[in-house]
N, C-alpha and C positions, 0 to 999 in steps of 0.2 A: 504494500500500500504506500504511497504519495505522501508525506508528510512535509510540511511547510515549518519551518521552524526558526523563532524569531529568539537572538544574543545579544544582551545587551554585554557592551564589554569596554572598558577602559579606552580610551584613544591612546594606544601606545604603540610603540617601533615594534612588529614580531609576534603582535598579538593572532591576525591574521593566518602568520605562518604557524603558528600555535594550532592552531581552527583546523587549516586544510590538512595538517599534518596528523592530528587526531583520526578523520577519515579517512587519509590511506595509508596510516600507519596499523589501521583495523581492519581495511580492505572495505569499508563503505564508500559508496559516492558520492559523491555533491553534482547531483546534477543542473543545480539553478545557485548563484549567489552572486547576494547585490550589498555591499557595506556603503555606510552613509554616516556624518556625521549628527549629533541628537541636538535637540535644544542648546544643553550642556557639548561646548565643544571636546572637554575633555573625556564626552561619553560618544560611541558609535553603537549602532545597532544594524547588526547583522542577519539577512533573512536568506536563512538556508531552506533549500528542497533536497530532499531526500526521500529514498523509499526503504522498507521495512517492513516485517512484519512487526509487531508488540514489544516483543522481548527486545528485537534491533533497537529501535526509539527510545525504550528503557535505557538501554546501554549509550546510545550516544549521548542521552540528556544527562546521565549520573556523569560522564566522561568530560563531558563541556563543561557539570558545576564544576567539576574538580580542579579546572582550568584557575588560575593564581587572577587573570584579568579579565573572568568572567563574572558579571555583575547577577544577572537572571538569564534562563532559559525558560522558555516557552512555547509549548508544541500550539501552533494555533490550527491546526487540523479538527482538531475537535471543538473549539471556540467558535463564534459567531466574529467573523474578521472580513476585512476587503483587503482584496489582493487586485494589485496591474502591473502589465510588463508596456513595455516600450517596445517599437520595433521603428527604423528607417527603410523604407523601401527604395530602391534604385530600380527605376522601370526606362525603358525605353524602346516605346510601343509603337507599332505603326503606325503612320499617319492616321488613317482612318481607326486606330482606335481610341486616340490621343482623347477625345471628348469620351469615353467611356472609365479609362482612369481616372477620370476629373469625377467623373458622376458616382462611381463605385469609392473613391475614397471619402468625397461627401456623404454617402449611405452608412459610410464607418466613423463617421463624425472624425474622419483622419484631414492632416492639412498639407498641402504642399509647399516643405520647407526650404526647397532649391529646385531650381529649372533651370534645364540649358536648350539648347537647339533640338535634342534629340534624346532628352530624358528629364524624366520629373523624380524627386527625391520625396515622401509622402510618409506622414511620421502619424502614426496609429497609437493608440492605449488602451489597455483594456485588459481584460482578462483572457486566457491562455487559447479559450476556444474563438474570442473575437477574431486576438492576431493569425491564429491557422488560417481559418475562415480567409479571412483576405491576402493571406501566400498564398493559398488556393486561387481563389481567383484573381490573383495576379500573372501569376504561374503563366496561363496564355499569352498572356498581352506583352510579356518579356521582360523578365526581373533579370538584373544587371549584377545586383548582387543586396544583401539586406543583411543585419545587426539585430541584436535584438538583446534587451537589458538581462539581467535577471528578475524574476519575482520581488516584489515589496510589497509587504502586508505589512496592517496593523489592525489591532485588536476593536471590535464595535464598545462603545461605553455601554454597561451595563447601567441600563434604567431599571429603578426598585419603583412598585406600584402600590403606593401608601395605601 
Protein backbone atom coordinates (compact mmCIF):
# COMPACT_ATOMS: atom_id res chain seq x y z
CA UNK A 1 0.00 0.00 0.00
CA UNK A 2 0.87 3.94 -0.84
CA UNK A 3 1.72 5.69 2.16
CA UNK A 4 2.34 9.49 2.02
CA UNK A 5 4.36 10.46 4.83
CA UNK A 6 4.87 13.87 6.29
CA UNK A 7 8.83 14.89 8.67
CA UNK A 8 9.11 17.56 10.36
CA UNK A 9 12.86 17.99 10.97
CA UNK A 10 15.43 20.55 11.94
CA UNK A 11 16.83 22.69 8.97
CA UNK A 12 20.28 21.23 9.17
CA UNK A 13 23.53 20.33 6.73
CA UNK A 14 22.82 16.17 6.25
CA UNK A 15 19.78 15.91 7.72
CA UNK A 16 18.27 14.96 4.38
CA UNK A 17 21.17 12.58 3.70
CA UNK A 18 20.15 11.10 7.01
CA UNK A 19 16.24 10.47 5.53
CA UNK A 20 17.38 8.81 2.15
CA UNK A 21 19.98 6.87 3.77
CA UNK A 22 17.42 5.32 6.38
CA UNK A 23 15.48 3.92 3.17
CA UNK A 24 18.16 2.28 1.37
CA UNK A 25 20.04 1.45 3.90
CA UNK A 26 16.79 -0.89 4.75
CA UNK A 27 16.07 -1.48 1.03
CA UNK A 28 12.69 0.77 1.19
CA UNK A 29 11.88 3.23 -1.55
CA UNK A 30 11.06 6.61 -1.78
CA UNK A 31 9.26 6.87 -4.58
CA UNK A 32 7.95 10.69 -4.21
CA UNK A 33 9.88 13.50 -2.01
CA UNK A 34 9.45 17.16 -1.80
CA UNK A 35 11.55 19.03 1.31
CA UNK A 36 10.56 22.65 1.87
CA UNK A 37 11.26 25.10 4.39
CA UNK A 38 8.26 25.77 7.42
CA UNK A 39 7.18 28.98 8.84
CA UNK A 40 10.16 28.45 11.30
CA UNK A 41 13.13 28.74 8.98
CA UNK A 42 15.02 26.77 11.15
CA UNK A 43 12.37 23.86 10.72
CA UNK A 44 11.67 21.81 7.18
CA UNK A 45 9.10 19.49 6.54
CA UNK A 46 9.56 16.64 4.41
CA UNK A 47 6.60 14.67 2.47
CA UNK A 48 7.72 11.21 1.75
CA UNK A 49 5.65 8.58 -0.60
CA UNK A 50 6.30 5.27 0.17
CA UNK A 51 4.80 1.84 -0.19
CA UNK A 52 4.40 -0.89 2.46
CA UNK A 53 2.40 -3.19 3.89
CA UNK A 54 1.74 -2.21 8.03
CA UNK A 55 4.50 -3.63 9.60
CA UNK A 56 6.97 -1.77 6.67
CA UNK A 57 5.21 1.94 7.94
CA UNK A 58 5.72 0.77 11.52
CA UNK A 59 9.33 0.28 10.94
CA UNK A 60 10.05 3.40 8.80
CA UNK A 61 8.04 5.70 11.20
CA UNK A 62 9.98 4.18 14.60
CA UNK A 63 13.32 4.51 12.38
CA UNK A 64 12.77 8.20 11.28
CA UNK A 65 11.72 9.19 15.28
CA UNK A 66 14.92 7.73 16.18
CA UNK A 67 16.46 10.16 13.61
CA UNK A 68 18.71 12.98 16.22
CA UNK A 69 16.89 15.97 13.76
CA UNK A 70 13.68 14.50 13.55
CA UNK A 71 11.05 16.60 15.12
CA UNK A 72 7.43 14.51 14.28
CA UNK A 73 6.43 11.95 11.93
CA UNK A 74 3.28 11.47 10.58
CA UNK A 75 1.76 8.91 8.24
CA UNK A 76 -1.15 11.17 6.60
CA UNK A 77 -2.45 8.16 4.74
CA UNK A 78 -4.88 7.49 7.12
CA UNK A 79 -5.72 11.31 8.06
CA UNK A 80 -8.10 13.50 6.23
CA UNK A 81 -5.03 15.64 4.33
CA UNK A 82 -4.66 17.49 0.65
CA UNK A 83 -2.08 16.56 -1.35
CA UNK A 84 -0.76 18.25 -5.03
CA UNK A 85 2.08 17.64 -7.29
CA UNK A 86 3.22 20.05 -9.90
CA UNK A 87 4.18 19.05 -13.21
CA UNK A 88 5.79 21.58 -16.42
CA UNK A 89 4.63 20.29 -19.64
CA UNK A 90 6.86 20.83 -22.97
CA UNK A 91 4.44 20.21 -25.99
CA UNK A 92 5.15 21.00 -29.37
CA UNK A 93 2.06 20.26 -31.31
CA UNK A 94 1.03 20.66 -34.79
CA UNK A 95 -0.12 23.55 -36.01
CA UNK A 96 -3.55 22.55 -36.33
CA UNK A 97 -3.51 21.25 -32.80
CA UNK A 98 -1.90 24.22 -31.22
CA UNK A 99 -5.68 25.61 -30.22
CA UNK A 100 -6.58 22.26 -28.61
CA UNK A 101 -3.49 22.54 -26.07
CA UNK A 102 -4.71 25.83 -25.37
CA UNK A 103 -8.39 24.55 -24.77
CA UNK A 104 -7.27 21.12 -23.00
CA UNK A 105 -4.97 22.90 -20.42
CA UNK A 106 -7.74 25.42 -19.74
CA UNK A 107 -10.09 22.20 -18.89
CA UNK A 108 -7.11 21.49 -16.38
CA UNK A 109 -7.23 24.88 -14.91
CA UNK A 110 -3.28 24.50 -16.11
CA UNK A 111 -1.52 27.96 -17.46
CA UNK A 112 0.88 28.53 -20.10
CA UNK A 113 4.07 29.51 -18.60
CA UNK A 114 6.53 29.93 -21.69
CA UNK A 115 5.93 29.83 -25.41
CA UNK A 116 8.14 29.90 -28.27
CA UNK A 117 7.47 29.45 -32.19
CA UNK A 118 6.92 25.94 -31.85
CA UNK A 119 6.16 24.96 -28.40
CA UNK A 120 4.03 25.84 -25.29
CA UNK A 121 5.49 25.03 -21.71
CA UNK A 122 1.89 24.52 -19.44
CA UNK A 123 2.21 24.04 -15.65
CA UNK A 124 -0.64 21.82 -14.01
CA UNK A 125 -1.40 21.20 -10.09
CA UNK A 126 -3.27 18.92 -8.75
CA UNK A 127 -3.50 15.77 -7.49
CA UNK A 128 -1.75 12.53 -8.96
CA UNK A 129 -4.74 11.33 -11.16
CA UNK A 130 -5.23 15.02 -12.53
CA UNK A 131 -1.58 15.30 -13.70
CA UNK A 132 -1.70 11.47 -15.46
CA UNK A 133 -4.95 12.40 -16.89
CA UNK A 134 -3.25 15.33 -18.83
CA UNK A 135 0.22 13.40 -19.87
CA UNK A 136 -2.20 11.30 -21.35
CA UNK A 137 -3.76 13.58 -23.28
CA UNK A 138 -0.89 15.27 -24.11
CA UNK A 139 0.81 12.34 -25.19
CA UNK A 140 -0.62 12.96 -28.94
CA UNK A 141 -0.24 16.26 -29.42
CA UNK A 142 3.80 15.96 -28.78
CA UNK A 143 5.36 16.30 -25.23
CA UNK A 144 8.93 17.48 -25.72
CA UNK A 145 9.61 16.51 -22.45
CA UNK A 146 7.81 17.27 -18.75
CA UNK A 147 9.15 17.44 -14.77
CA UNK A 148 7.09 16.81 -12.28
CA UNK A 149 7.58 17.84 -8.39
CA UNK A 150 7.08 15.48 -5.62
CA UNK A 151 3.88 15.13 -3.55
CA UNK A 152 3.01 17.91 -0.64
CA UNK A 153 0.45 17.30 1.70
CA UNK A 154 -0.60 18.63 4.75
CA UNK A 155 -2.95 17.73 7.28
CA UNK A 156 -7.00 19.19 7.03
CA UNK A 157 -7.78 21.10 10.63
CA UNK A 158 -9.79 19.06 12.79
CA UNK A 159 -13.17 20.98 13.52
CA UNK A 160 -14.67 19.67 17.10
CA UNK A 161 -18.78 20.04 16.96
CA UNK A 162 -19.76 21.69 20.22
Amino acid sequence: MRHTISVLVENKFGVLSRVSGLFSGRGYNIESLSVGETIDPNISIMTIVTTGDDWVIEQITKQLNKLIDVIKVIDLTELDHVEREMVLVKVAPKQENKAEVLRTAEIFRGRVVDSSPNTYTVEITGDEKKIEAFIELMKPMGIKEFVRTGKVAIAREITKKK
